[in-house]
GUTIPA-45366 format. One record per residue (C-alpha): x, y, z. Coordinates in steps of 0.1 Angstrom, whole numbers, plus 5000, padded with zeros to 4 digits. Layout:
BEGIN
XYZ/...
This chain:
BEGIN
628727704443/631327544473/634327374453/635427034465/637827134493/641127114493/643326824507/645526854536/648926844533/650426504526/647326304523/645826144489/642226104476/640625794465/642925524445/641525464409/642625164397/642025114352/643124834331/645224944306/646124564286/645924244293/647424174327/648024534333/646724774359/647025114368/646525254400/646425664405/645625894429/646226254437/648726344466/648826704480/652726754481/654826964507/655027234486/651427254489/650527114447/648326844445/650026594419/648726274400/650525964412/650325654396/651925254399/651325014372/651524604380/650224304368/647124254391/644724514402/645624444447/649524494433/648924774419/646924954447/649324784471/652424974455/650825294446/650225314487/653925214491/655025514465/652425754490/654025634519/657325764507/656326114497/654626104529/658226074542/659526334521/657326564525/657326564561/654926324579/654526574608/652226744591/650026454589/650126364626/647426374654/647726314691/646125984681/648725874658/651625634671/654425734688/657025564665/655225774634/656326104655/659825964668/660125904625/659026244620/661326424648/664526194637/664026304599/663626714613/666626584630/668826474600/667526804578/669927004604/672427134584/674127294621/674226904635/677226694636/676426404616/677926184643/675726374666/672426244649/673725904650/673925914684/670526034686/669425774663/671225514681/669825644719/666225694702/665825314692/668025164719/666725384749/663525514736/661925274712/661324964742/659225124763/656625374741/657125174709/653225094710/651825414726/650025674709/651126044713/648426134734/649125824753/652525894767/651926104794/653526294824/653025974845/653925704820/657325934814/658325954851/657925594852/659925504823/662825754841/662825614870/663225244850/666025404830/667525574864/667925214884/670125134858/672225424856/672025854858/673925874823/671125604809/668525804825/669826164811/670026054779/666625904774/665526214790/666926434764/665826224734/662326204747/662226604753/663326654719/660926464706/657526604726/659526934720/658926864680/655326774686/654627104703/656027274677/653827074651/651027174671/650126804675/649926904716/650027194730/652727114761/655626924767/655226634794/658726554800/658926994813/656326814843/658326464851/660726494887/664026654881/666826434886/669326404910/673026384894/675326194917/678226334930/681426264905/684826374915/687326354887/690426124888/693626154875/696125864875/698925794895/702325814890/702225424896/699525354869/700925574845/704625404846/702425054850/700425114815/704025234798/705624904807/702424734792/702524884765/706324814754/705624464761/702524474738/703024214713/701424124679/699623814689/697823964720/695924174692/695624104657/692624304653/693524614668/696024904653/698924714642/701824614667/704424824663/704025064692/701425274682/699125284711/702225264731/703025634708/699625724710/699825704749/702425914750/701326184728/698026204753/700026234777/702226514763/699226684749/696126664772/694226584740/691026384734/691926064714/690326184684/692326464684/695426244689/694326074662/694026314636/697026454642/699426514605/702626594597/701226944588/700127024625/703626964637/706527244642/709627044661/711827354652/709627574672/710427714709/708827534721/708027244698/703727294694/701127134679/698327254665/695027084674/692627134641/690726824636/689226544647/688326164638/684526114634/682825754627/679625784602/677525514601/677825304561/681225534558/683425454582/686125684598/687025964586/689126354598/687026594606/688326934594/687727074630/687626974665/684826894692/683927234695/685027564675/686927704708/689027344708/690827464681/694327594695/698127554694/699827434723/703127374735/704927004738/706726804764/710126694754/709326304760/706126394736/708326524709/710726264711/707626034701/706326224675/709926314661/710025894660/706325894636/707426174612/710425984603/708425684593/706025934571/706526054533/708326444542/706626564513/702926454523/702126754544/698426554550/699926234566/698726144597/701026054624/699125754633/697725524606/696325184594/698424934575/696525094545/697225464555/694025514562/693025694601/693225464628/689725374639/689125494680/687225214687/690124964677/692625154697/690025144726/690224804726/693924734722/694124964751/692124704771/694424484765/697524664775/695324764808/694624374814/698224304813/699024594840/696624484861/694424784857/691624614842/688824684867/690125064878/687925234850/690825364833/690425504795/691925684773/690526004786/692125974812/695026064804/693126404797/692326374830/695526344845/696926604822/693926874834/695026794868/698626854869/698227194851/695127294874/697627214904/700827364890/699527654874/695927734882/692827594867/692527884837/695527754823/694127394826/691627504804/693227694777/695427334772/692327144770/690227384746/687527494771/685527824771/685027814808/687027694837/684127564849/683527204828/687727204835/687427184873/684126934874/684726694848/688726664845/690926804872/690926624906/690926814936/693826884952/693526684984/697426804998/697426905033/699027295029/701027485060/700227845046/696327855063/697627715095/700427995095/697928265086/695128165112/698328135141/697928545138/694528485156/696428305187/695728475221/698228685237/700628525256/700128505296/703528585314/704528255330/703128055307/705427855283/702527635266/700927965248/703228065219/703928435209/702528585183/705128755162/704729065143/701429185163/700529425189/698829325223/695529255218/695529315183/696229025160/697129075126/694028975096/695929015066/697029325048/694629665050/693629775013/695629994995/699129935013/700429575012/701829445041/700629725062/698629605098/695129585107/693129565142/690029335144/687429535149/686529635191/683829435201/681329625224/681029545257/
């Protein structure tokens, strides 16, 4: 004889609810856990609807922890799956936990709005290129990222077997506007230092104190190429002045964690972002200036700190740097921190070649160097215009407007060195007749 069959996986049988004393009720059920045990739960109150009522609050919550995917259907509602996903999301031990707040945040500020009372099945190829294209009048970044979050999510379903393919793999691809980096001029650069000296403590009492910090922290970025939680988390420890040349080494980061605050992170952005590299003398003059205000004997320090010791928060800095922009007049030229990065990436990618742009700014390819941080160089250069003179025709006896061609033979000009022998010559190759 057929035993009564199992239960799936995080569901519960019928509630039994007993009075045990005088105003007393029990509720209890049995819940198939995770782990695949079914366990007796139980919730005692004073009534027998409060007692039912909270043993189905105590089921929703080892629901939760055991993993409500498992419970899910293509019927179910999309916020019970975008739950699911984000709690698969925050198990990953190889996320950054700044990372999954910004998925958290994207999920219920991008996401959330528009399929908030859709059931999986429900949102659909069509309903997801409609929501893109909402998301894309406002802006590609918008759009990119609500695309990403939504993949991830559908992704998880799929891998749930809730469906069996992904609809945002079917929706349009999308276009990415063209982006050209820029660097600041000389002009803004010595604009934003004279702001910044003039910086006073009444223009921001909220902000990192007044007593030329961001105006130190400029510099530094400046000197360093560095993102500004790298600047940041700078300590007395990453600093050798008595080197040649004076270096820093870039090891850490400042990361913001929602209900903790900010805190160094023991390693950069990215593993390959951790490097030593060589400082400016103007830079080293700056940071010379912070050590002396720091304990010599606390290695840890940081270089730039609250009036409590504590890291300087990136956000507040932000926003004093507003404020030091509004005063130069640079308030509406999209100029941030980064771009001091920027500027930095640019200089070196001019001056000595794009690969060693990148090895300042801690990138594994020159690639993400040349598209996101160093401008093109737009200067107007004489060498091409010499090089292509060698194709001039020969020069007709008689006729002063035709220049000569130096170094070639009649009716062969000269196409660069042959291989094998620099500087050797090289006919163009006879055309038939």
């Amino acid at each position: 004889m057929a035993g009564r069959p199992r239960l799936p996986i995080s569901t519960f049988g019928a509630i039994k609810t007993t009075k045990i004393g005088p105003d007393r009720y029990r509720a209890t059920t049995v819940f198939r856990d995770w782990d695949g045990q079914s366990r007796q739960v139980g919730v005692t109150r004073s009534s027998r609807n409060a007692a039912q009522s909270a043993l189905k609050v105590e089921l929703a919550g080892r629901m939760r922890a055991g993993g409500v995917g498992d419970a899910l259907n293509a019927g179910s509602p999309f916020p019970m799956l975008a739950d699911a996903w984000l709690e698969d999301v925050m198990l990953d031990v190889d996320r950054a936990q700044g990372t999954k707040d910004t998925y958290k945040r994207e999920l219920r500020v991008l996401v959330m709005p528009f399929f908030e009372h859709f059931t999986i099945r429900e949102v659909t190829v069509g309903r997801i290129e409609l929501f893109l294209k909402k998301q894309r009048e406002k802006s590609y970044t918008r759009a990119k990222h609500s695309r990403t979050i939504l993949n991830m999510i559908m992704a998880f379903a799929v891998r749930r077997e809730i469906i069996t393919r992904n609809p945002v793999k079917e929706t349009s691809r999308m276009k990415k506007p063209p982006h050209t980096p820029k660097a600041l001029t000389t002009e803004q650069i010595t604009a934003i230092r004279l702001a910044a000296r003039e910086w006073r403590t009444g223009e921001g009492t909220k902000g990192p104190r007044s007593d030329g910090q961001v105006r130190d922290i400029i510099e530094v970025m400046l000197g360093t190429a560095t993102r500004i939680g790298e600047a940041l988390a700078l300590r007395q420890c990453d600093v050798d002045l008595d080197a040649d040349p004076p270096r820093v080494t870039i090891s850490g980061t400042l990361v913001v964690h929602n209900g903790v605050g900010v805190l160094r992170q023991a390693h950069p952005k990215t593993h390959e972002s951790n490097r030593v590299i060589a400082v400016p003398q103007f830079a080293v003059d700056v940071i010379r200036q912070r050590l002396a205000l720091i304990d010599p004997d606390d290695a840890e320090h940081l270089l730039f700190y609250s009036r409590n010791g504590t890291p300087l928060t990136p956000y507040n800095v932000r926003r004093t740097f507003r404020g030091i922009l509004r005063n130069a007049g640079l308030e509406d030229m999209e100029i941030s921190p980064h771009s001091f990065r920027r500027t930095g990436a640019t200089l070196l990618a001019n001056e000595l070649g794009i690969q060693a742009a990148a090895d300042m700014l801690g990138h594994t390819s020159t690639s993400t160097t040349k598209a996101h941080y160093a401008e093109p160089d737009r200067t107007v250069k004489s060498e091409p215009a010499t090089v292509l003179q060698r194709l001039a025709p020969p020069p007709s006896s008689g006729d002063p407007s035709v220049s000569k061609v130096p170094n070639s033979e009649a009716g062969a000009p000269l196409i660069g060195p042959a291989s094998g022998k620099a500087g050797a010559k090289r006919r163009l190759p006879d055309r038939p007749d």
